[in-house]
DRENDO-1510 file (C-alpha; in Angstrom, 1 decimal, always signed):
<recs>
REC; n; res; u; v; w
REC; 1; UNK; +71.1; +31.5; +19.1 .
REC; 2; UNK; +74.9; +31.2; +19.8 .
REC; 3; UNK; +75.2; +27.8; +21.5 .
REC; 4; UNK; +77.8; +29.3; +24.1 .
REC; 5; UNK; +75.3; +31.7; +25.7 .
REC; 6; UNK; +72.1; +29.0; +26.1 .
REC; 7; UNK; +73.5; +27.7; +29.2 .
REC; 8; UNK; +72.4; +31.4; +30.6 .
REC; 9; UNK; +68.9; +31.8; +29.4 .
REC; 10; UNK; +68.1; +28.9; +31.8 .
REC; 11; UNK; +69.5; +31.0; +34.5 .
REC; 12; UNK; +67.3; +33.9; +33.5 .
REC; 13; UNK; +64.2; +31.7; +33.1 .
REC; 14; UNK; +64.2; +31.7; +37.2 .
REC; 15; UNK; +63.9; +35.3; +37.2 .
REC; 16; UNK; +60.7; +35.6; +35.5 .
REC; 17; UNK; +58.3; +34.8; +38.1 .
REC; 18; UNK; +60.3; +37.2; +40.6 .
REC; 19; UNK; +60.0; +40.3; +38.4 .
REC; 20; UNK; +56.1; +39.3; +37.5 .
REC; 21; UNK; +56.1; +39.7; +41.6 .
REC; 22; UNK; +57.6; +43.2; +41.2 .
REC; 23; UNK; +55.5; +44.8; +38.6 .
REC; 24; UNK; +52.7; +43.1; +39.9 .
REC; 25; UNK; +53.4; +45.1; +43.2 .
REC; 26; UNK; +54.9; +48.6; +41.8 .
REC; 27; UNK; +53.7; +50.7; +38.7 .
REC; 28; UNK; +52.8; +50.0; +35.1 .
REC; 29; UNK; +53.8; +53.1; +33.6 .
REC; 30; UNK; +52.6; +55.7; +32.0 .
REC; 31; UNK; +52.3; +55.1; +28.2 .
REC; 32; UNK; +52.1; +58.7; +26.9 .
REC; 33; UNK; +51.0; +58.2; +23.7 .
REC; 34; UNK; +54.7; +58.0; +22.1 .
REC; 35; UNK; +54.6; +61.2; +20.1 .
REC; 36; UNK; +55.7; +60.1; +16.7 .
REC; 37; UNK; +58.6; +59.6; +15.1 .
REC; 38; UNK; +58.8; +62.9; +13.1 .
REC; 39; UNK; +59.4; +63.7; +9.9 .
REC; 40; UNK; +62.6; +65.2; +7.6 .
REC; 41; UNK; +60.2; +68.3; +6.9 .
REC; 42; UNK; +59.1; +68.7; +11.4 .
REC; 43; UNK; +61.2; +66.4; +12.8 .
REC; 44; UNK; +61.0; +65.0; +16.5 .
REC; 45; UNK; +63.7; +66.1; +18.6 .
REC; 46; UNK; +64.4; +63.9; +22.1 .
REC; 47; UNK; +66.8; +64.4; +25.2 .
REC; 48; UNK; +69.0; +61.4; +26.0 .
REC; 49; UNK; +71.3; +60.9; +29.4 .
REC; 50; UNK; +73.9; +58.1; +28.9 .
REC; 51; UNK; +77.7; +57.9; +30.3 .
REC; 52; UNK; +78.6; +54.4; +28.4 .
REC; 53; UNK; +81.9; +55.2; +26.1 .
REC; 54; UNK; +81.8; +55.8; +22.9 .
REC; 55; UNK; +77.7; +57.7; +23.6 .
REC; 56; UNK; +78.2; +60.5; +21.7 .
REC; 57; UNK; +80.0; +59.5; +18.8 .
REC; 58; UNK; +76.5; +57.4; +18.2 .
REC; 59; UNK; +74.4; +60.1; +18.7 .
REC; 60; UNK; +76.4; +62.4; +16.3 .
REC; 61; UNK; +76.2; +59.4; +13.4 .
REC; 62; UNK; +72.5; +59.0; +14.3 .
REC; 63; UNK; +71.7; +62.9; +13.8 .
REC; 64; UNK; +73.7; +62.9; +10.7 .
REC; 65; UNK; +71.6; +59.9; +9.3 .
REC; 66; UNK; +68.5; +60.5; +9.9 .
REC; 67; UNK; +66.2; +64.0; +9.4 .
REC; 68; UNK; +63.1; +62.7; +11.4 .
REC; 69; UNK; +64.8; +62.6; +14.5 .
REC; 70; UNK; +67.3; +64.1; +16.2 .
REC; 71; UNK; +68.7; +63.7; +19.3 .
REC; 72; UNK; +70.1; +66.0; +22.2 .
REC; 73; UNK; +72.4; +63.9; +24.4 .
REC; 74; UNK; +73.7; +64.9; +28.0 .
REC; 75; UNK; +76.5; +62.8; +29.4 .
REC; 76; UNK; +75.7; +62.4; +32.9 .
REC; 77; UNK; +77.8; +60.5; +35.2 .
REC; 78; UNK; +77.4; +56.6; +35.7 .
REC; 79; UNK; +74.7; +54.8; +38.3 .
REC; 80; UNK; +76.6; +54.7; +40.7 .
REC; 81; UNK; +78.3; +57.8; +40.9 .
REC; 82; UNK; +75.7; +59.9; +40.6 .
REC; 83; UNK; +73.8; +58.9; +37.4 .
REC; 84; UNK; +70.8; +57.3; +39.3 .
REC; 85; UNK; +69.9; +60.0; +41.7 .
REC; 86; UNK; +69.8; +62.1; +39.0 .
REC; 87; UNK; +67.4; +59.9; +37.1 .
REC; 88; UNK; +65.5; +59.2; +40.3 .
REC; 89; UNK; +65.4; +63.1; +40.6 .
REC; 90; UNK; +64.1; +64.0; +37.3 .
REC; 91; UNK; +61.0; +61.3; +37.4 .
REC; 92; UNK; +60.1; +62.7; +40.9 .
REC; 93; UNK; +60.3; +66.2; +39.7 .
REC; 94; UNK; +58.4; +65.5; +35.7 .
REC; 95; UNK; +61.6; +66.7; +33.9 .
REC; 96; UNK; +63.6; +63.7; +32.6 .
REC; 97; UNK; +64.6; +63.1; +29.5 .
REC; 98; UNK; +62.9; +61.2; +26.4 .
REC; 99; UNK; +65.7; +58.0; +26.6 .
REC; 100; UNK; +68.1; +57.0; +29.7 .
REC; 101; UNK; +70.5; +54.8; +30.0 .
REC; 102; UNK; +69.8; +52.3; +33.0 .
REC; 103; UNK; +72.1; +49.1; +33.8 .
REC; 104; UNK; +70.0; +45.8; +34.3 .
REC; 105; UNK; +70.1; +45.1; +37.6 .
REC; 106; UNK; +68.8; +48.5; +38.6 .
REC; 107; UNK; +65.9; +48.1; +35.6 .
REC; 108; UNK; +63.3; +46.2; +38.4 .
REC; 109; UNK; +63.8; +49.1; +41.2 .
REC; 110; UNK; +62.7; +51.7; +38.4 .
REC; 111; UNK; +59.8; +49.6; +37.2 .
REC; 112; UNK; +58.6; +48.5; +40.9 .
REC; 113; UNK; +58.4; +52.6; +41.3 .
REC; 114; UNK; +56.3; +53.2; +38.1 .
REC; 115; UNK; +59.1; +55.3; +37.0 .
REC; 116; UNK; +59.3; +53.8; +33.4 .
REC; 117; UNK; +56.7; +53.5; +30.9 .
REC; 118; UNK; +56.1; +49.9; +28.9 .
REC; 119; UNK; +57.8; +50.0; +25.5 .
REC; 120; UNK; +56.2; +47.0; +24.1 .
REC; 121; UNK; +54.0; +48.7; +21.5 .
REC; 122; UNK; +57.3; +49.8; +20.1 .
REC; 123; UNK; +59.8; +46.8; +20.2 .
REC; 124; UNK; +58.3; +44.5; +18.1 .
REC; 125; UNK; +59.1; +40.9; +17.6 .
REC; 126; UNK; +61.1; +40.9; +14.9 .
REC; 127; UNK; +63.3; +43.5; +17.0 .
REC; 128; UNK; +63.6; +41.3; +20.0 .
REC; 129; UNK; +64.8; +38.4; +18.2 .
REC; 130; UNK; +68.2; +40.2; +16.9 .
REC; 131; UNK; +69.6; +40.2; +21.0 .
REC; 132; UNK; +70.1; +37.5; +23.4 .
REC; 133; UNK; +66.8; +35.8; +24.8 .
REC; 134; UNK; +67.9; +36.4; +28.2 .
REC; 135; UNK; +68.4; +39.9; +27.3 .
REC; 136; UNK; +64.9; +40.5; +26.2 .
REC; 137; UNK; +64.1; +38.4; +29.2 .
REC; 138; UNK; +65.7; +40.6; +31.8 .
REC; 139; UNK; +63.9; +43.8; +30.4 .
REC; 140; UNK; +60.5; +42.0; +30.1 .
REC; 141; UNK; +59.4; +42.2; +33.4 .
REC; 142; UNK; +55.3; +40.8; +34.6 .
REC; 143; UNK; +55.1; +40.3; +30.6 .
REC; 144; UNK; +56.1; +44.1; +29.6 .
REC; 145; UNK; +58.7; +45.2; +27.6 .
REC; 146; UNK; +60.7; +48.4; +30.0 .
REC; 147; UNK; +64.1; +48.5; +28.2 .
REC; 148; UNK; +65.8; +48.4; +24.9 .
REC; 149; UNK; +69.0; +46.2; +25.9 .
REC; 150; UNK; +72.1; +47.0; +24.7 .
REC; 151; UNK; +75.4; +44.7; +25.6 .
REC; 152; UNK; +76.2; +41.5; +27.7 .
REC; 153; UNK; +78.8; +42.1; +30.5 .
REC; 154; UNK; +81.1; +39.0; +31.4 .
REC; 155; UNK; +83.3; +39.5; +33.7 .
REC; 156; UNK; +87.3; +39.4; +32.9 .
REC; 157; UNK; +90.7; +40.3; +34.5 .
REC; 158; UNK; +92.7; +42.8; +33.0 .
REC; 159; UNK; +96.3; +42.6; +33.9 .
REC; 160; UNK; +100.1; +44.4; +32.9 .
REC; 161; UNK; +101.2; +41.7; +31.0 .
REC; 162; UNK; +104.7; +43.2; +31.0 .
REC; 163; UNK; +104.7; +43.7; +34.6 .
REC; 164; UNK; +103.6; +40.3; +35.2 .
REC; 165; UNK; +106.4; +39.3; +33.4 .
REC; 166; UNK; +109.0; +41.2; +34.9 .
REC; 167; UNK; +107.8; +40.0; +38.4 .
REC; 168; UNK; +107.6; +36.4; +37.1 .
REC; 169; UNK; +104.1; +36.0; +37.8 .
REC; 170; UNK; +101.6; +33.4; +36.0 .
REC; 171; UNK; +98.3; +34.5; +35.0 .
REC; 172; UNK; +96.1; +33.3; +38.3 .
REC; 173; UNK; +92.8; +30.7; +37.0 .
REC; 174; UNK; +91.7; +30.6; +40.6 .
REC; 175; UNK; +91.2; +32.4; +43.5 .
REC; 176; UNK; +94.0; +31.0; +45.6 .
REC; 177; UNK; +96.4; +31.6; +42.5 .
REC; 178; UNK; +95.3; +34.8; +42.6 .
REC; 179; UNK; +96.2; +35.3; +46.7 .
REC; 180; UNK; +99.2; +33.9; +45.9 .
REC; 181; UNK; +100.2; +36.6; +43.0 .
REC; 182; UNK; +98.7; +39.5; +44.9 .
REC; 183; UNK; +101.3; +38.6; +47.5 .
REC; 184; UNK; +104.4; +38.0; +45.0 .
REC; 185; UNK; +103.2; +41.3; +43.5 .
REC; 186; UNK; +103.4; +43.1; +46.7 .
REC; 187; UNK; +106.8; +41.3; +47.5 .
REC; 188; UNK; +108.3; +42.6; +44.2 .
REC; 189; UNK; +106.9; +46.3; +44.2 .
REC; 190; UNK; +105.6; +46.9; +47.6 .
REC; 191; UNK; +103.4; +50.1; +46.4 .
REC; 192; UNK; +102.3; +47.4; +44.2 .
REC; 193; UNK; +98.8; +45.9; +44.2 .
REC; 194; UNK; +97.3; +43.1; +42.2 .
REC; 195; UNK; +94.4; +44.6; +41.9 .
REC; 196; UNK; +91.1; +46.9; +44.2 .
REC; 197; UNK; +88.1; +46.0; +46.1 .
REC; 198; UNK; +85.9; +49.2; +45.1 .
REC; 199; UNK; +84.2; +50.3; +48.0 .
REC; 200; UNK; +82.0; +52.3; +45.6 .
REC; 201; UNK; +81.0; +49.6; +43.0 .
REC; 202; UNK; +78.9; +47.1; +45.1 .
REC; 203; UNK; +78.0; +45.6; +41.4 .
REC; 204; UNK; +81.7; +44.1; +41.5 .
REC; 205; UNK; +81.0; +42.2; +44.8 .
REC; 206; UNK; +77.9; +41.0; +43.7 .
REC; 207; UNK; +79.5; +39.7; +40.7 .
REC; 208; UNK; +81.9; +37.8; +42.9 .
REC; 209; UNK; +79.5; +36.2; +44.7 .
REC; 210; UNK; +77.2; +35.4; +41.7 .
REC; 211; UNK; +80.0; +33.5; +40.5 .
REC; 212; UNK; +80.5; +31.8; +43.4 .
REC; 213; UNK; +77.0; +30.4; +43.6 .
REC; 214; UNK; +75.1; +32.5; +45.4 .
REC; 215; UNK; +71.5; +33.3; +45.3 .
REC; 216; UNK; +70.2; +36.5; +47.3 .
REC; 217; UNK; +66.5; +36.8; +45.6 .
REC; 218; UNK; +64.2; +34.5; +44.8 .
REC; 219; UNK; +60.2; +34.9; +44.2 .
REC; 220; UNK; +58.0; +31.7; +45.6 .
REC; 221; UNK; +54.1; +32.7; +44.9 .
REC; 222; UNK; +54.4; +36.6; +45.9 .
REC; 223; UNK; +56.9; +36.1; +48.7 .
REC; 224; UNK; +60.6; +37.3; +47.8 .
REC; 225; UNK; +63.1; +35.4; +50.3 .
REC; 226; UNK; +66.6; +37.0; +50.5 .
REC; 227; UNK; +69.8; +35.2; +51.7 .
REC; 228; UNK; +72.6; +36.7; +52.0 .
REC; 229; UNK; +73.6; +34.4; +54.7 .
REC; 230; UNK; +74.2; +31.0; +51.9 .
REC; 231; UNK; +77.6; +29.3; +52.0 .
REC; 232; UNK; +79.3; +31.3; +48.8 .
REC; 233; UNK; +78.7; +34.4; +50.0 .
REC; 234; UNK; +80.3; +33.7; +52.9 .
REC; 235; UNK; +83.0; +32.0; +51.6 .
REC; 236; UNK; +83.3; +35.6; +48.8 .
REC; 237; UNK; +82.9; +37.9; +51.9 .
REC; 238; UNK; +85.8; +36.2; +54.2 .
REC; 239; UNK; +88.0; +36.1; +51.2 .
REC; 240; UNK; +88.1; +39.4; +50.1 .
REC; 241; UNK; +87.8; +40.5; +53.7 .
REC; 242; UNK; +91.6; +39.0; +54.2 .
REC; 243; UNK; +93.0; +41.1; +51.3 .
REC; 244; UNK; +92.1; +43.8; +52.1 .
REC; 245; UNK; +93.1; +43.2; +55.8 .
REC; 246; UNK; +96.2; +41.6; +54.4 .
REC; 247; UNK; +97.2; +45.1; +52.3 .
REC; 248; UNK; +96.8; +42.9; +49.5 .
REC; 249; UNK; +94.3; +45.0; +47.4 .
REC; 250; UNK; +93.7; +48.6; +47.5 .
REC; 251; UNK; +90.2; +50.0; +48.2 .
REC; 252; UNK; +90.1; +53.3; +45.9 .
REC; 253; UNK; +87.1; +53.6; +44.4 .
REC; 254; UNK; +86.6; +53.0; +40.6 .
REC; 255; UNK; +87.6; +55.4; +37.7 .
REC; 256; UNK; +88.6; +57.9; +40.9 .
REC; 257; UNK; +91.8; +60.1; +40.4 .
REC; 258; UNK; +93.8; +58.2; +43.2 .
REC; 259; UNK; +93.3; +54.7; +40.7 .
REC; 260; UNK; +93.8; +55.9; +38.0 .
REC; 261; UNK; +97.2; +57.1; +39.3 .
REC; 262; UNK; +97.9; +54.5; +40.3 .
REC; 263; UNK; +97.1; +52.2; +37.6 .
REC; 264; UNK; +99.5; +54.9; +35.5 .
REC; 265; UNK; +102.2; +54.3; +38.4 .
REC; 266; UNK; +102.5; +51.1; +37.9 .
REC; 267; UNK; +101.4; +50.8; +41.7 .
REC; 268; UNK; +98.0; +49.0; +40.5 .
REC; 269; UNK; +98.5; +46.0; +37.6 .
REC; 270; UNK; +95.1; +44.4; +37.4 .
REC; 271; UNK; +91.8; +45.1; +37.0 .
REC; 272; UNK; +89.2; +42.6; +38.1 .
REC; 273; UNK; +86.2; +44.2; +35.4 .
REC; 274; UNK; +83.9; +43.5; +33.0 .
REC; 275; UNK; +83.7; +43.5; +29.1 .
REC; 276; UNK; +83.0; +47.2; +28.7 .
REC; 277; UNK; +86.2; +47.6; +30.8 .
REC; 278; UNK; +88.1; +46.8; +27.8 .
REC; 279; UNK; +87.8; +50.0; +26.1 .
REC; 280; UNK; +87.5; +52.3; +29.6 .
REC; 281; UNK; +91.6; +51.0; +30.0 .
REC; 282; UNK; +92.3; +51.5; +27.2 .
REC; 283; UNK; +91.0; +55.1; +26.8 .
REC; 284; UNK; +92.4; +56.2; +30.2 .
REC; 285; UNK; +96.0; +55.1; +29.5 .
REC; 286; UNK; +96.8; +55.4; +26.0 .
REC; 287; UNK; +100.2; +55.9; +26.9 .
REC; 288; UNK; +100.4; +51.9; +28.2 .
REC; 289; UNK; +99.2; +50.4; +24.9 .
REC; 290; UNK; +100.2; +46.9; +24.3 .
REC; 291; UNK; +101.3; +46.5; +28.2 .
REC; 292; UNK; +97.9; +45.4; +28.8 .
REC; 293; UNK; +95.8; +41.8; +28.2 .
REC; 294; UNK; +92.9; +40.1; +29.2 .
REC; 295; UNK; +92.1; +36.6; +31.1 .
REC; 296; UNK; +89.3; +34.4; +32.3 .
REC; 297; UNK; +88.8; +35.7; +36.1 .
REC; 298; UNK; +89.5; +33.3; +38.2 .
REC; 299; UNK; +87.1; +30.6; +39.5 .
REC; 300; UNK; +87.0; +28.8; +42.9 .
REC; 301; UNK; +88.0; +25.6; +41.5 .
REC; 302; UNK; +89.7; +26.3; +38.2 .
REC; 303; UNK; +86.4; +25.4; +36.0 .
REC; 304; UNK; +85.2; +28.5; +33.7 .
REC; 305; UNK; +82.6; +30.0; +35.7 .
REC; 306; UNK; +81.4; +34.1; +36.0 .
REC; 307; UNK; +78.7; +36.6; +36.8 .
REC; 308; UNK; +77.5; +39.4; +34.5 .
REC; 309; UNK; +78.9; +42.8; +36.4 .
REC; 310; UNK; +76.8; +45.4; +35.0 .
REC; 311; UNK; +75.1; +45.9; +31.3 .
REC; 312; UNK; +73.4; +48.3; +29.7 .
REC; 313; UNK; +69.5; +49.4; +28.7 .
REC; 314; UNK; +67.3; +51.9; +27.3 .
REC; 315; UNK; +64.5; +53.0; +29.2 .
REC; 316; UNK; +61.8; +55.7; +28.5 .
REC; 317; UNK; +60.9; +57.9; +31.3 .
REC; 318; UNK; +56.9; +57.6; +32.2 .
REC; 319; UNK; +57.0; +61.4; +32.0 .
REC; 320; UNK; +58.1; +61.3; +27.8 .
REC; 321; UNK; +55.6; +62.1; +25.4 .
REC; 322; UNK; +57.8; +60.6; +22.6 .
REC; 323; UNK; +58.2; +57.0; +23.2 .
REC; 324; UNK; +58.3; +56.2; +19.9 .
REC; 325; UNK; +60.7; +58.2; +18.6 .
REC; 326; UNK; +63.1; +56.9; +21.6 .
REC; 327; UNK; +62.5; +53.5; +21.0 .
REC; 328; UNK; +63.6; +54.1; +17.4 .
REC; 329; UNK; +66.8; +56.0; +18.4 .
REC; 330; UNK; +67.8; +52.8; +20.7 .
REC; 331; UNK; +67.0; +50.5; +18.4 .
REC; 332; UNK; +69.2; +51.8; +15.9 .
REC; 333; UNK; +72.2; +52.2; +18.5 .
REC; 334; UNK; +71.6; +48.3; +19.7 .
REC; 335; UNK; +70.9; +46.7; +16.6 .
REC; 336; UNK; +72.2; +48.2; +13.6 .
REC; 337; UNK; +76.3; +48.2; +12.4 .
REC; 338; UNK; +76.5; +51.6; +11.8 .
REC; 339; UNK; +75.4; +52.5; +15.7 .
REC; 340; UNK; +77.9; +49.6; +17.0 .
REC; 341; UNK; +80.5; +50.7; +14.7 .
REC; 342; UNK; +80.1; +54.4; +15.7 .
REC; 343; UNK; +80.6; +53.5; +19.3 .
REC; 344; UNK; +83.8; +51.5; +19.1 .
REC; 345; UNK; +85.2; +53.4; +16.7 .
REC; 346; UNK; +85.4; +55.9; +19.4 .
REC; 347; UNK; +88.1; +53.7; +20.9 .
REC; 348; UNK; +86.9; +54.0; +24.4 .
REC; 349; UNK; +84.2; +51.7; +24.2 .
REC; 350; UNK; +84.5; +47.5; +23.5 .
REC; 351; UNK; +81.0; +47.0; +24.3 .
REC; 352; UNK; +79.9; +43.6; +23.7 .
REC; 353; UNK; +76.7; +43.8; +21.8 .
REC; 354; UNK; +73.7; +42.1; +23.1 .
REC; 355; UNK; +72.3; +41.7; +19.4 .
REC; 356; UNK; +74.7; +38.6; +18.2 .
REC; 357; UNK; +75.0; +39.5; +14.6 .
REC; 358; UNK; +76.8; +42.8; +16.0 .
REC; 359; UNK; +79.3; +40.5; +17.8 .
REC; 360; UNK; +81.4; +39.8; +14.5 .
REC; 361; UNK; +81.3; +44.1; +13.6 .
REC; 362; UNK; +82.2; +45.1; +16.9 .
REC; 363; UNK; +84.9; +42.5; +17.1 .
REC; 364; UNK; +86.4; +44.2; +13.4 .
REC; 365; UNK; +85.5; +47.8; +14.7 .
REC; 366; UNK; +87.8; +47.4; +17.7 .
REC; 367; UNK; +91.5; +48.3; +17.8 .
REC; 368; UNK; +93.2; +45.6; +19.6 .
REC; 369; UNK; +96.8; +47.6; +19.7 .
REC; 370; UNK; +96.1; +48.1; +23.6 .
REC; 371; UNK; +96.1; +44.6; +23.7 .
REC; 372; UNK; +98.6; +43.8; +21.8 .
REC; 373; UNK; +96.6; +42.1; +19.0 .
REC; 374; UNK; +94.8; +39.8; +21.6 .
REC; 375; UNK; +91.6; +38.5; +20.5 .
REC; 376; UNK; +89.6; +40.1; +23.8 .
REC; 377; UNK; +86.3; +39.6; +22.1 .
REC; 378; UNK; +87.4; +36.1; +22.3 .
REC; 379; UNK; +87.3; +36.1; +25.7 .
REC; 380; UNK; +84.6; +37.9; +26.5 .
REC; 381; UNK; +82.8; +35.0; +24.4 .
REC; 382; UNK; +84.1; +32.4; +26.7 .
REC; 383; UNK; +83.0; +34.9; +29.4 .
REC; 384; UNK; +79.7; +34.7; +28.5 .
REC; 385; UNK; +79.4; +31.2; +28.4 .
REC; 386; UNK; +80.3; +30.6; +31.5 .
REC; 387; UNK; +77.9; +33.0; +33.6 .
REC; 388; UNK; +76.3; +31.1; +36.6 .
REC; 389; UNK; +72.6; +30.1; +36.5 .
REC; 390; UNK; +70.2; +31.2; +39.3 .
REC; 391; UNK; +71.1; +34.8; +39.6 .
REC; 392; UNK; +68.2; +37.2; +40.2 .
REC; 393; UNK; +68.2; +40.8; +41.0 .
REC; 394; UNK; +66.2; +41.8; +43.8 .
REC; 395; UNK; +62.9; +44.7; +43.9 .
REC; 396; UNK; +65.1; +47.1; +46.2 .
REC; 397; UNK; +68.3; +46.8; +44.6 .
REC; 398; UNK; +68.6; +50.7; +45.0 .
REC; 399; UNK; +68.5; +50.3; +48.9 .
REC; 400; UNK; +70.8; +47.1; +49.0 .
REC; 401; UNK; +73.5; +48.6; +47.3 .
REC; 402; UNK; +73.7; +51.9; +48.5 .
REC; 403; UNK; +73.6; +50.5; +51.9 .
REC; 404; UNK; +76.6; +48.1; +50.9 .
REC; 405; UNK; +78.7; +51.3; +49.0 .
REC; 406; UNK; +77.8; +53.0; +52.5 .
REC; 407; UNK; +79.3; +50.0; +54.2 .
REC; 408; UNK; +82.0; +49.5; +51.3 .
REC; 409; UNK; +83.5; +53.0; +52.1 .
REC; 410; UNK; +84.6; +52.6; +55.6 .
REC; 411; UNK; +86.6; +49.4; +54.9 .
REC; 412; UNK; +89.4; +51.3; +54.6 .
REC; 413; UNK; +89.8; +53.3; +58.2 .
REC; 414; UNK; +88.6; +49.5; +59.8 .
REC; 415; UNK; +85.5; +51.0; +60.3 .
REC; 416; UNK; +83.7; +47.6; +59.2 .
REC; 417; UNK; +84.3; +44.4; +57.2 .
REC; 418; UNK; +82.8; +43.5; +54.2 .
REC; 419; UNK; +80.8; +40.3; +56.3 .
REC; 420; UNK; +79.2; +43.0; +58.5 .
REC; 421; UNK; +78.2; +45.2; +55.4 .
REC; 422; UNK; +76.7; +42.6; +53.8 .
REC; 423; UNK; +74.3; +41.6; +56.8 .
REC; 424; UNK; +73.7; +45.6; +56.9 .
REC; 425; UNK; +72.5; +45.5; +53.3 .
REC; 426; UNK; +70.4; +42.4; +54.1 .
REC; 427; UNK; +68.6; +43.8; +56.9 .
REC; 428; UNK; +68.0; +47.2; +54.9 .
REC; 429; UNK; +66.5; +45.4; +51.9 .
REC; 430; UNK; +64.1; +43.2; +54.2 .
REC; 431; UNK; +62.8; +46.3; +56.0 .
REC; 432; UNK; +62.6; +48.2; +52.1 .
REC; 433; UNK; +60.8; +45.2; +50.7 .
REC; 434; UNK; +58.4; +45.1; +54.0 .
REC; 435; UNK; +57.6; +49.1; +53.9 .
REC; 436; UNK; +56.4; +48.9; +50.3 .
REC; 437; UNK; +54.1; +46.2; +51.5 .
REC; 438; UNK; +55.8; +43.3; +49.8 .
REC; 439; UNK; +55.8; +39.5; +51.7 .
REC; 440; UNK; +59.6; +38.9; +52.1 .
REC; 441; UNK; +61.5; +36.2; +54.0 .
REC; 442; UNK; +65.0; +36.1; +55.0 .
</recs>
């Protein structure tokens, strides 16, 4: 195992006994007998709904490989935006597809609800050992395998180097540094901002405050206690709050028209992301290639510390009758060259692979011209190591984060601050978690 990444499986190892509590109180799933995996003379043919970068260029090298299977792929849009109500809709209604694409910390909300079927007769041992332990640990939930997992997602900050320049700006290493260019940038450019609080992308925040220290769930016996309430989250909560009552950040949401614009204006010259953001910059402004580079984000006290903001897995639908076949196809896309190499050759994607031997092909398969020859897979490495233990993801994370995006988006008009949102989203989780019959303090 790469000896920069242990420090996180002991992190994950604290998770364990709170997602035995969840599948222990939700579904098992609905093994349908997996269906095959075809042959070149009757081959199997699956559906597949993804929205990572770089999808469909690895479903089109797949289907040219390989005569057993083939694979019909829908691009739907991300969790957040749309992606996970569809999902959600599909299971209700028996119609979704063979293979989905689901991020971790929404995984446990889909297991809990016996949406997903156990994969474990499919993934086999030797499989699991070519990704990150605390990969295979996060989709192994009450001892069953849910998810094929496909990348790590460390967080980084994406600036305009040349704006950064120009203004006479250092690169901020902590938070206060980073206050103190959001208001040179503002002073230089006043339609400038450092940088955007998405109201729509509670995953961000809860990045922040993992960082930070925090620790929302945890499982004691079959009790989940939430706190929302701790010291870092506060301390997360009351910062942001002041920049964005400051003017010092904008609130668009993510990937929307309005930030885009204005991260081609010029008016927005950071991007406080993840790994995978690497490839979404550089594949929305082509025409700002080698403006751009990537740091450490910033830490409270200038020590390397982070949270993971998002991620990726494969899940199987309990309604599929071809489990195998879809275990296969992910498989291929998470562990093999060819799939990783297919996917950032697309030059949209700089997925950072959750198998580790793929780290070394991605790193060659990715242009670094947007960059300007930086070595961002670099950073995402020191990223990685420097995720915060005790971070687990709660059984309702579909109610507390649509109540905080529901919060999020009235920031703007003053409507509420992001303290009050996140006591909102506390008090709607403990009421979830209590109507589905689980023993919750907090």
């Amino acid at each position: 195992m790469n000896r920069s990444w242990s420090r996180t499986t002991l992190s994950i190892a604290g998770a364990v006994t709170a997602l035995a509590v969840v599948t222990a109180c939700g579904g098992s799933g609905d093994d349908s007998g997996g269906g095959g995996t075809g042959t070149a003379a009757k081959p199997v043919t699956i559906t597949f709904w993804g929205w990572a970068k770089g999808t469909k260029e690895v479903v089109d090298a797949f289907n040219a490989s390989h005569k057993n299977i083939q694979v019909k792929f829908e691009e739907t849009p991300s969790g957040n935006a749309g992606g996970y109500a569809k999902i959600s809709n599909a299971i209700k209604a028996g119609n979704a597809p063979d293979l989905v694409s689901v991020e971790y910390p929404q995984l446990p909300e889909y297991v809990s609800q016996g949406g997903f079927q156990d994969i474990g007769k499919y993934l086999t041992d030797d499989v699991k050992k070519k990704f990150l332990p605390q990969a295979i640990e996060q989709t192994t939930l009450g001892g069953k395998s849910w998810a094929v997992p496909f990348d790590a997602a460390p967080q980084a900050f994406f600036y305009r180097k040349d704006l950064f320049t120009k203004y006479g700006i250092d690169v901020p290493k902590t938070w206060d540094e980073f206050k103190s260019a959001a208001e040179k940038v503002k002073k230089a450019d006043s339609k400038a901002r450092i940088g955007t609080f998405f109201p729509d992308d509670p995953t961000t925040f809860e990045a922040m405050v993992w960082q930070a220290g925090a620790q929302w769930f945890k499982a004691e016996g079959d009790t989940w206690k939430v706190d929302t309430t701790d010291a870092a989250t506060t301390k997360v909560a009351d910062y942001w709050q002041g920049l964005v009552k400051d003017g010092l950040v904008r609130t668009d949401a993510s990937f929307s028209p309005a930030w885009t614009n204005s991260l081609k204006t010029g008016g927005t010259v950071g991007y406080l992301g993840a790994s995978w953001g690497g490839g979404v910059l550089g594949g929305t402004l082509p025409e700002q290639s080698g403006k751009w580079a990537v740091a450490p984000i910033p830490t409270w006290d200038g020590k390397p510390a982070g949270g993971m903001l998002g991620g990726t897995t494969f899940a199987v639908p309990k309604n599929s009758g071809k489990a195998a076949a879809a275990v296969e196809f992910a498989t291929w896309m998470t562990t093999t060259e060819d799939g990783i190499k297919a996917r950032i050759s697309s030059g949209t994607s700089s997925a950072f692979p959750a198998a580790l031997a793929l780290r070394p092909a991605a790193k060659k398969a990715f242009d670094t011209k947007f960059y300007g020859g930086q070595d961002i897979y670099q950073v995402f490495e020191d990223g990685g190591a420097a995720i915060k233990q005790g971070w687990t993801w709660g059984p309702a994370m579909g109610t507390t984060n649509t109540t905080l995006k529901d919060r999020f988006g009235k920031l703007a008009g003053g409507g509420t601050t992001i303290p009050d949102a996140v006591k909102a989203a506390h008090d709607a989780t403990i009421a979830e978690l209590s109507k589905r019959g689980l023993k919750v303090e907090g």
